[in-house]
Structures are given as C-alpha cells and as structure tokens.
C-alpha positions as CSV (number, residue, x, y, z in Angstrom):
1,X,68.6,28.5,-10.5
2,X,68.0,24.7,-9.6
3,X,65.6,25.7,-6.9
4,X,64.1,28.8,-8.4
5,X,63.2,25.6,-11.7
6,X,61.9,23.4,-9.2
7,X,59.6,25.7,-7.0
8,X,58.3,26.6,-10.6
9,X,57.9,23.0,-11.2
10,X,56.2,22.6,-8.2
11,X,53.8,25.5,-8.3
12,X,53.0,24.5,-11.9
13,X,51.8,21.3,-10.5
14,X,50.1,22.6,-7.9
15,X,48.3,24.9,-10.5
16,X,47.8,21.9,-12.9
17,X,45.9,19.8,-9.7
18,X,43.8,22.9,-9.4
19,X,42.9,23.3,-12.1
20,X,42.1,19.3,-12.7
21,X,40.0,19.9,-9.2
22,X,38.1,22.4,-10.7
23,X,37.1,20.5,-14.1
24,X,35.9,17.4,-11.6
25,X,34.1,19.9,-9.6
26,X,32.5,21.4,-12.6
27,X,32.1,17.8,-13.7
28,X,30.0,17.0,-10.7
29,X,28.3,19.5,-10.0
30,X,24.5,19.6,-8.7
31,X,23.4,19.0,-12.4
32,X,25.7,16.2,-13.1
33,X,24.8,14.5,-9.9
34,X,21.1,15.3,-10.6
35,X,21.6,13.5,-13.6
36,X,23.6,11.0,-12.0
37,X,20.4,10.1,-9.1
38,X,18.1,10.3,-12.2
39,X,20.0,8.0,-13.9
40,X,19.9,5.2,-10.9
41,X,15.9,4.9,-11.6
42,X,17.1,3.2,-14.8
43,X,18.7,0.0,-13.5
44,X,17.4,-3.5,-13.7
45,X,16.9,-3.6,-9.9
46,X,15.3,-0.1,-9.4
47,X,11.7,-1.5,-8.9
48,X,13.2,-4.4,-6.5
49,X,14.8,-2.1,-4.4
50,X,12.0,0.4,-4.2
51,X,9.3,-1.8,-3.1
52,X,11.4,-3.8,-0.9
53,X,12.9,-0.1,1.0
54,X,9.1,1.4,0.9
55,X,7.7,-1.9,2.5
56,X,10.5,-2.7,5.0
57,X,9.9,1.1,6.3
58,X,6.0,1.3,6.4
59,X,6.3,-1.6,8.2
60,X,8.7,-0.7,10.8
61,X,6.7,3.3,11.1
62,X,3.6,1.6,11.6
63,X,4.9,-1.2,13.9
64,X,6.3,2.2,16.0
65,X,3.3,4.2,15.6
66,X,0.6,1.5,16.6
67,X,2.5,1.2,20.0
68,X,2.4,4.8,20.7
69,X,-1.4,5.0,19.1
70,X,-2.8,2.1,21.2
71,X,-0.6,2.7,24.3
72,X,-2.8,4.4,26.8
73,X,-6.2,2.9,25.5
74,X,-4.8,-1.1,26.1
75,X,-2.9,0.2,29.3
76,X,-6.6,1.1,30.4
77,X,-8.4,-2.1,29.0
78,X,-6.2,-4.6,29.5
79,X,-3.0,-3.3,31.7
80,X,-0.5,-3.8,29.4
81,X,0.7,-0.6,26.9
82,X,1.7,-3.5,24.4
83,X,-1.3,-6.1,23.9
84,X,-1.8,-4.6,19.9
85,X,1.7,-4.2,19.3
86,X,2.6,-7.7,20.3
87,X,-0.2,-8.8,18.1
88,X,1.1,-6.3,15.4
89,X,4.4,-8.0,15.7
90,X,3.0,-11.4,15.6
91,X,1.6,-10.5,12.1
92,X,4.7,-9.5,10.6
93,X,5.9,-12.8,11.8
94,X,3.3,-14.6,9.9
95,X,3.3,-11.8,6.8
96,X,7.4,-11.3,6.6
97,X,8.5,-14.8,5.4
98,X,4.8,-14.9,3.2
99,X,6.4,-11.8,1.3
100,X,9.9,-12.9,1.3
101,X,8.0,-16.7,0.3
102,X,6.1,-14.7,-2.6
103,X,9.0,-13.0,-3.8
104,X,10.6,-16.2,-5.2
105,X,7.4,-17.8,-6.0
106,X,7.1,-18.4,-10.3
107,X,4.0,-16.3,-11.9
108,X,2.3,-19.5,-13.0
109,X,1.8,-20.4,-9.2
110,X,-0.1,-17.2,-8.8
111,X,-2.3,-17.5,-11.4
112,X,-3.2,-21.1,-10.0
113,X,-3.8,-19.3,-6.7
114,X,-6.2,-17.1,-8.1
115,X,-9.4,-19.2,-8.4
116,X,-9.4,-20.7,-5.3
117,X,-8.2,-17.3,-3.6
118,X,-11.4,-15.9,-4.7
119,X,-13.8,-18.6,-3.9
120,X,-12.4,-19.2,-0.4
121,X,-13.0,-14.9,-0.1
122,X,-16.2,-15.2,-1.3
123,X,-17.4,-18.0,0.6
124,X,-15.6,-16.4,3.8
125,X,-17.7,-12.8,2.5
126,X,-21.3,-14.9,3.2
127,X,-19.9,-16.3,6.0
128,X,-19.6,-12.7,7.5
129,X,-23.4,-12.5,7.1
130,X,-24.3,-15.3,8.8
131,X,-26.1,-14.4,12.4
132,X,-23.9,-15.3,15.6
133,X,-21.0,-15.9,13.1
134,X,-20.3,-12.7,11.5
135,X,-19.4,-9.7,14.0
136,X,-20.7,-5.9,13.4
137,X,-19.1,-2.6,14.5
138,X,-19.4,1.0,13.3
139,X,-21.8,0.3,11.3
140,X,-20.4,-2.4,9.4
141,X,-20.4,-6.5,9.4
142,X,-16.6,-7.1,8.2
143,X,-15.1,-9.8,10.5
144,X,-15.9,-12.9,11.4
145,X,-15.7,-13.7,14.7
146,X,-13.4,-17.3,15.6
147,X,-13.1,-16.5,19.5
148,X,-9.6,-14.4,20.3
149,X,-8.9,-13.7,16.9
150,X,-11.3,-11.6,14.1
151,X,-11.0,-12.2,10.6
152,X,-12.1,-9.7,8.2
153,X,-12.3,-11.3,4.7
154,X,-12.7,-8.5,2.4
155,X,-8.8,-7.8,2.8
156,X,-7.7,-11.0,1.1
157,X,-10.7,-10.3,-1.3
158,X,-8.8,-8.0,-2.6
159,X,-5.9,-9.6,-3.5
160,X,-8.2,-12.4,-5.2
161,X,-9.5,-9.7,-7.4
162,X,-6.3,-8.7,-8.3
163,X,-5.5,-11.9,-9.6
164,X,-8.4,-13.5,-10.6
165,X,-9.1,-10.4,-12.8
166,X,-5.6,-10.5,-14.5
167,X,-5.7,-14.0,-15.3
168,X,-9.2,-14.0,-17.0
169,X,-7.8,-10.9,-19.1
170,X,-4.6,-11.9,-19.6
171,X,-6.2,-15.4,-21.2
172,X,-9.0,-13.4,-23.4
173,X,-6.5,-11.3,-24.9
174,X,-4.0,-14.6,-25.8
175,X,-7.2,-15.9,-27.5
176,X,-8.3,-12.5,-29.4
177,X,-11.3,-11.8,-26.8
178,X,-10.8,-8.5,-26.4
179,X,-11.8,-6.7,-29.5
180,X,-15.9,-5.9,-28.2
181,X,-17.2,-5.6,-24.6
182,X,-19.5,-8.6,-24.3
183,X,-16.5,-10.5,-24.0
184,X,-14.2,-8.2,-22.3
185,X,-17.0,-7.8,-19.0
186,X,-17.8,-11.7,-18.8
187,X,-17.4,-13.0,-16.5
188,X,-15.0,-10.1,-15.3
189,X,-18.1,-7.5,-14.6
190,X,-20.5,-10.3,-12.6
191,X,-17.9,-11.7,-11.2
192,X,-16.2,-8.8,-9.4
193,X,-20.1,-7.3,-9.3
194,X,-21.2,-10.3,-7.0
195,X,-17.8,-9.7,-4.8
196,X,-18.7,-6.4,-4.5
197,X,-22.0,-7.0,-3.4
198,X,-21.1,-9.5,-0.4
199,X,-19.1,-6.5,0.7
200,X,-22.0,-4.0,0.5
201,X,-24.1,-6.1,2.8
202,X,-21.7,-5.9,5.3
203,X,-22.0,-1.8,4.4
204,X,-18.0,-1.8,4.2
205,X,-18.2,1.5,1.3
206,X,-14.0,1.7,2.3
207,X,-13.6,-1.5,0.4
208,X,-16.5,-1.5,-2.4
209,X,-14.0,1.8,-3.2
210,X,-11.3,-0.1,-3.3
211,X,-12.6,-3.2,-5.4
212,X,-14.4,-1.1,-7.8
213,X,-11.1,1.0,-8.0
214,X,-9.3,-2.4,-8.6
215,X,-11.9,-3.3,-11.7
216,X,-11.3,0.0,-13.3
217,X,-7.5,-0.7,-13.0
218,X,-7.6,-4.0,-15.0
219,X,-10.1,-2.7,-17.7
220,X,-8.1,0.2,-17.9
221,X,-4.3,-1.3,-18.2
222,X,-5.9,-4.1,-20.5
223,X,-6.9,-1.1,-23.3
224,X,-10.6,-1.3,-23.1
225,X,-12.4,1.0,-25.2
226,X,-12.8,4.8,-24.1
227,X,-16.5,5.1,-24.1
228,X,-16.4,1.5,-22.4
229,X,-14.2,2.5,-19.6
230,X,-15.9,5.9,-19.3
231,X,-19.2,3.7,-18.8
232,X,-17.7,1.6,-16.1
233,X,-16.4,4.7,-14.3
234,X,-20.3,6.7,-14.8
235,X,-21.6,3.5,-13.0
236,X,-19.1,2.8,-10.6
237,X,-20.4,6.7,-9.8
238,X,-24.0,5.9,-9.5
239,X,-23.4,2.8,-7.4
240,X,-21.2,4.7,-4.7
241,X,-23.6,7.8,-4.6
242,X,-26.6,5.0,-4.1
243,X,-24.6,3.6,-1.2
244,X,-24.4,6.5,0.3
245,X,-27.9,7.6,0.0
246,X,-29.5,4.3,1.3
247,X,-27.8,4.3,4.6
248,X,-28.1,7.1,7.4
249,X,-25.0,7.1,8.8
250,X,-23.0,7.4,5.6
251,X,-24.9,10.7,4.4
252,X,-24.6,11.9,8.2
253,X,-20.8,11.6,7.5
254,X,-21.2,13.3,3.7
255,X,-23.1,16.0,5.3
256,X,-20.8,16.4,8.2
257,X,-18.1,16.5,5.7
258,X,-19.6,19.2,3.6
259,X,-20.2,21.3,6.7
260,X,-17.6,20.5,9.0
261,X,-17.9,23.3,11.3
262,X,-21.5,21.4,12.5
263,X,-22.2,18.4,15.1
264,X,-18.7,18.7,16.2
265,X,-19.5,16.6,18.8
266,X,-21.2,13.8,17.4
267,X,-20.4,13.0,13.6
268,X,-17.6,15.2,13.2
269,X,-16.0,14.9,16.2
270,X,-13.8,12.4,14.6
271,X,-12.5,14.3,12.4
272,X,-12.1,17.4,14.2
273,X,-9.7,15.6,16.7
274,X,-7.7,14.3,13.7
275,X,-7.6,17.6,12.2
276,X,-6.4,18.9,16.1
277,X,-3.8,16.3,16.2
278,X,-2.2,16.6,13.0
279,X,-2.5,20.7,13.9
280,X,-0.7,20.2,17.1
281,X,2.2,18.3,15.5
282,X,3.8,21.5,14.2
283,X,7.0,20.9,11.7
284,X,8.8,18.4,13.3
285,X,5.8,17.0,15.9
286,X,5.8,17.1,19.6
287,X,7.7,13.6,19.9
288,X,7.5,10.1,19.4
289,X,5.0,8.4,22.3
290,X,3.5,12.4,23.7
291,X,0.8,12.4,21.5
292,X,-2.0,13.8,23.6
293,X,-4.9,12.6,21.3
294,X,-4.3,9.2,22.0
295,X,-5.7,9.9,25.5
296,X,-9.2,9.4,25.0
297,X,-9.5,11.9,22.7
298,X,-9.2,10.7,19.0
299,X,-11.3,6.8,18.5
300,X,-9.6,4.6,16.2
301,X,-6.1,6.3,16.7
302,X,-4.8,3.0,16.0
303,X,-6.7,2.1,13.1
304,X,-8.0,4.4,10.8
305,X,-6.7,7.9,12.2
306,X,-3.2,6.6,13.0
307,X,-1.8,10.0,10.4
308,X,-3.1,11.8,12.4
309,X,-1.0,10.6,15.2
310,X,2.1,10.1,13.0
311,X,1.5,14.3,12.0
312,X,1.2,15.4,16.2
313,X,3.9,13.0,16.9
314,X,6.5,13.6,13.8
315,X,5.1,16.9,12.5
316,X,5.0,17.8,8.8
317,X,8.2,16.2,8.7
318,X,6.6,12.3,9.2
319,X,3.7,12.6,7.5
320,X,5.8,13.9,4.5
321,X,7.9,10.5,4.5
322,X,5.1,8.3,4.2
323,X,3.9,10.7,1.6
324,X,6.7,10.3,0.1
325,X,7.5,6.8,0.9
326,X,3.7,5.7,-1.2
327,X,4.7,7.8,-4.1
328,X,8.1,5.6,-4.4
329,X,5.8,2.6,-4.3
330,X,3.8,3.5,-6.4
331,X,6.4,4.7,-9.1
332,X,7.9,1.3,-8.7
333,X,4.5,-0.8,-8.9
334,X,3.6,1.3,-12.2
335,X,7.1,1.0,-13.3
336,X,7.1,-2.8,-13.1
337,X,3.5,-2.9,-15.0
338,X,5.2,-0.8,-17.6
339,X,8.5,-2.8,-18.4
340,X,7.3,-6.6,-17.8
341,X,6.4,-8.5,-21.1
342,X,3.7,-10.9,-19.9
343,X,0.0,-9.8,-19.6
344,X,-0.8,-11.1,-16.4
345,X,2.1,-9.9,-14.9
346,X,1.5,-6.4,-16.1
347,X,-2.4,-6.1,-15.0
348,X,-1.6,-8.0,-11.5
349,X,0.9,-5.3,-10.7
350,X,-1.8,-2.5,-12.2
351,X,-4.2,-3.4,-10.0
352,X,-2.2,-4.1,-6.8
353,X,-0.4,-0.5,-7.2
354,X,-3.9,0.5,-7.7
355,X,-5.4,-1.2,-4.6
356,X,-2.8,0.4,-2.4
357,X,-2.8,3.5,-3.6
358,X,-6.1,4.2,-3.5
359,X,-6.7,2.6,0.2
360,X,-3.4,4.8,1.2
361,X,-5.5,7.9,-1.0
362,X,-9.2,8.0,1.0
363,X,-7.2,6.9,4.4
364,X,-4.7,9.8,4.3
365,X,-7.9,12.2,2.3
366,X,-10.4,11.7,5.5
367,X,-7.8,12.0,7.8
368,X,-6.7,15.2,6.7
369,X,-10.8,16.3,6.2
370,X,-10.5,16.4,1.8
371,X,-13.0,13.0,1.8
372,X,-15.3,11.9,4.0
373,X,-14.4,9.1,6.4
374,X,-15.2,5.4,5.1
375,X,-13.4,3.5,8.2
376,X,-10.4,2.1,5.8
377,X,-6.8,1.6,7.2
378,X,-3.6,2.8,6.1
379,X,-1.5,0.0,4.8
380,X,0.9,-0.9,6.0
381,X,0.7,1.5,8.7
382,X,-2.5,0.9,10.6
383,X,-3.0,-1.8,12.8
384,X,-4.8,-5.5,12.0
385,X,-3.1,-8.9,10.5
386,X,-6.3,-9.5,8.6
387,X,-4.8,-5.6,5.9
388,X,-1.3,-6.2,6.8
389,X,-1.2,-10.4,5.6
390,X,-2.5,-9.9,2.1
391,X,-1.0,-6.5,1.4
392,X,2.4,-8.2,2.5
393,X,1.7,-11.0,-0.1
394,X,0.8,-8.7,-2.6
395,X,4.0,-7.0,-2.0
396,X,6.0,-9.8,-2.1
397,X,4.0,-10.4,-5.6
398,X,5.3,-7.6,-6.6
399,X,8.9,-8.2,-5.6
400,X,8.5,-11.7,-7.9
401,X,7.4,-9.2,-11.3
402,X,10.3,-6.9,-10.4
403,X,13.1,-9.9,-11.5
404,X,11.2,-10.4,-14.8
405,X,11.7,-7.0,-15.9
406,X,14.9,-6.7,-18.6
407,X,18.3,-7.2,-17.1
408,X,16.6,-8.0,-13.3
409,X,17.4,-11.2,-12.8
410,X,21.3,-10.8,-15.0
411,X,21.7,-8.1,-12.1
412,X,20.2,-10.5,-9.2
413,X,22.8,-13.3,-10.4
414,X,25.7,-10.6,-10.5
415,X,25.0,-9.9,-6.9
416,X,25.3,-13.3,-5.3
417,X,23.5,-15.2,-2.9
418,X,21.2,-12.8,-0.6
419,X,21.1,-12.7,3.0
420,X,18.4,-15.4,3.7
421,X,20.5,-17.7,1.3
422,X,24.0,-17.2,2.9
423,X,22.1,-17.7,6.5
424,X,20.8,-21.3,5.1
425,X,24.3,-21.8,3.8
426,X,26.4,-21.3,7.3
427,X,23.6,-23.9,8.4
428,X,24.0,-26.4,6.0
429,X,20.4,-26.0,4.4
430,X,20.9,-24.1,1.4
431,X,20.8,-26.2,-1.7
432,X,24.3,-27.1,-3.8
C-alpha cells in the first residue's frame, strides 16, 4: 500500500509539472512573445541600440560589397583588387571615432557647429566652380580636386542644413516667430535657396533632392501652416521639373526612364545592367565576390549601382536586410524626434532621418528602374569618404539625441562603463 501511495504521489506530481508546463507554454506562446518583442521597442535605449546596430552593419555590408563591386575594375586599372577598399577602410578610420566622438558630444556644441559648418560648405560649393579647381564628371561639377584625394562638398552641406535649419527654427519658436510665414522662411528659405543653388550649378539634381527634401522636413516637423507647406512642396515641384528640362542629359534619362525598352545601349544601358544583375541574383544570390556585372558590364557598380550587386550577389535575401536595416533606422531616427523635449534636438533628428532616407529612397528607386537615375550613393553602402564622413557624424548626432530621450541616460548609467571606457581604464587614461 506504501508503494501503490507513493507511485500515486509521484504520478500526481508528474501530472501537476505538466500541467504547470502547459500553462507556461500557453503563457508564452507566439502572441505573448509577440507582445513580449513589441514591448522591447519601448525601452529607454531602443533608439540607441537601433541606430548604433543599423550603422555598425551598413557599414560593415558596404565595406564587403565595395571590394567585390570595385574588384575587377581596380585589378585592371591599377593591379591591386583592393585600392577602393583600402581607401573605404581608411574612411571608416577617420568617420568611426567622429561618430563614436559625436555620440558624447553636448547639443549646445552642435548648434555652435552649425554656422560655420554651413559657411565653410558654402564657400567650399563656389570653390567647386572655380576653373582648374573644381573637377566635372557625368555631367556634374561635385568635387574639388586637391591632387590624390577628391572632395565633394555638397555631402557635408548637408549636414550644415540639417543644423543650421534646426537652430534658426528652434530659436524663432523660443521667441514666438513662428505664428506667420514672413518670419518662419527668413532667412530659412534664402538661405537654404542660395545652398541649393551652388549645387545646381554644379547640375548635382541627386543632392538639390536631397536638400530641398531636408527644407521640407524642418518646415514640416516645426508645424508650419498647411497651405504654407503645401506651397513649399508645389515649388520645390516646379524647381525640380525646371532642372530637368534645362539640361539634355537629365530629360534623356526621364525619357529613357519612361520608355525603358529604348536606347538600351546608350542612356539606358545603365539601368538595364542593374535591372540584369539584380535579376540574376535569384533568392539567395549567386555568391559573395561572383557577381558577373562587375566585369565591365554595370559602370558605377561601386558607387551608385552597388544594390544591384548586393541583389546578384545576396539575392532577394540581401537586398531585403538593407531594406529592412533603413526602415529600423529610420523608425529609430523618427522615434528619437518624437520623444526628445528640446526643439532643436527634435527638427536636427527630423531632418537627418529625412536626409538619409530619402538619399537611401531615389538610390535604391533608380536602381531597381521606379525613378530615374540622378548619380546619388547609397549611404552607408556605396563607396566615397566625402557621403560616408558626414553621414557617420550625423549618426553619431543621432546617437547623442538618443540619451536625452526619458529614462536613456538612467538606463546608460545602469549599464556601466562601455567598451571604449573600460579599454581607457586597463590603460590608465580613463578619468577617476
């Protein structure tokens, strides 16, 4: 009878531990732990994370893809497979610590960065137009030319937009400016008008996009008026369709874009080969480093067409992630706009979630033949120090607004010293 109680015992506990197991099961099921990933977006350090994960991979893809991209064209032109790379790498050398640098910097040293970030593009802009000085290719005067290294100014330009345009604002709304438009669009509209028109001399229509696109952001963020903003938007229109008009080779691309099965070897050749490359990729691509575009077949594989490798190389499958790796960026940039309490803070991280997105937007849109080509890179992605610097900084600007939002920098104290910190520390440089 003892053993016939305790093997009833037993089984009874065995049933109870079932039955426990099931309730946790149920517990955590795929709703609950739906629920339970939806529920990690709402922590203090969701934005920090985000934008730190989404940059550190960009990075690293596009350090990856420009090798394979630019292999076979520097092997020919210079005999080494890794002249860009090595100058990619050195970039991220320079642009690395400027993030991590910027990440820790206050907002007021920002704002003091903004006026003289601005003037030194503009002057740098005019510079670019200067004969012998300023270098033209494709169609376009972007860089200027200081020997073995090109420096194309309309990158930091942005940036200087960025904050230049959220400081004014962020000042006329502390003093009550921002009631009628007069003084809302002054100096904001002349200002960011005589930028855009340095750049449209150089006929760079890939960055007049993306300035004009940063303008909107900021009047839009700051609240101005509906039929104001509607204005802005109707003339930003008018300006981009007169662009387009006064120059040949921009309504040869419109028109090559509106009948792409024409001039498939002259205007849209480019495009065809992208679309052929990206084809060819398949799923799950054909392999890292066997793209067969890259042999003479697609120009600018590096540059501005470097999806199109990423799709033949990584299939559906790669161009998906950095889809989906610039949505998670840009959830966290708007997210950090939305939850910090100062003005500037809020329009400079508008307007540089803004700037990337779009630039990511017509890159990835003529690449996959939706928009016509304008010659812009992909950030991040694409190869050139003069995108990669200031969108790194821009980043790391964004890392800085990310601890002011509530609980950020409670949760960044909980967490101890970071990496960087406890490096300095086994050094003996880290401050007591």
């Amino acid at each position: 009878m003892a053993s016939t109680s305790a093997g009833s015992a037993s089984a009874g506990g065995a049933s109870a531990d079932r039955a426990a197991g099931d309730r946790r099961t149920r517990r955590f099921g795929p709703r609950e732990r739906a629920v339970a990933a939806v529920g990690l977006l709402d922590r203090p350090l969701t934005s920090y994370y985000l934008v730190l994960g989404c940059t550190i991979l960009l990075t690293a893809l596009g350090l990856t893809m420009v090798l394979s991209a630019s292999s076979v064209e520097q092997l020919q032109a210079t005999g080494s497979a890794y002249t860009l790379v090595q100058k990619q790498a050195l970039w991220l050398v320079i642009g690395l610590p400027g993030m991590w640098l910027a990440s820790r910097l206050p907002v007021k040293t920002f704002r003091a960065c903004a006026y003289p970030l601005l003037l030194l593009s503009m002057v740098a802009l005019a510079l670019v137009l200067v004969p012998g000085l300023g270098r033209s290719a494709w169609g376009a005067t972007r860089w200027i030319d200081l020997g073995p290294v090109q420096i194309q100014p309309s990158e930091p330009a942005k940036l200087g937009l960025v904050l230049w345009g959220a400081d004014l604002l962020a000042r006329k709304e502390r003093l009550g400016h921002l009631t009628e438009w007069r003084p809302l669009l002054v100096p904001l509209l002349p200002g960011a008008g005589f930028l855009v028109l340095l750049v449209m001399l150089g006929s760079d229509l890939g960055t007049t996009l993306v300035l004009l696109t940063i303008f909107l952001a900021l009047l839009w963020v700051v609240g101005a008026p509906g039929r104001l903003f509607v204005g802005m938007a109707g003339m930003v229109l008018l300006l981009v369709a007169i662009l387009i008009i006064v120059e040949p080779y921009r309504m040869q691309r419109l028109t090559g874009f509106l009948d792409p099965s024409g001039n498939t070897l002259t205007s849209n050749y480019q495009s065809l080969q992208g679309l052929y490359a990206i084809a060819s990729g398949g799923m799950f691509g054909i392999g890292l480093g066997e793209s067969r575009a890259k042999w003479d077949y697609l120009p600018h594989a590096e540059t501005d067409f470097i999806f199109a490798i990423v799709g033949e190389e990584l299939g559906l499958a790669g161009t998906l992630v950095v889809l989906g790796l610039f949505g998670l960026l840009t959830y966290a940039g708007l997210r950090i706009a939305k939850r910090v309490q100062d003005t500037f803070t809020r329009l400079a991280a508008a307007g540089v979630t803004a700037w990337l997105v779009v630039q990511a937007v017509i890159n990835i849109g003529a690449v996959i033949n939706v928009l016509p080509i304008t010659g812009i890179p992909l950030p991040l992605v694409s190869y050139g120090g003069s995108a990669l610097i200031p969108t790194l900084l821009a980043l790391g600007m964004l890392l800085a607004f990310a601890k002011r939002e509530p609980g950020a920098r409670q949760a960044l104290s909980a967490r101890g010293p970071g990496p960087v910190v406890r490096a300095l520390s086994w050094l003996g440089l880290a401050r007591r």
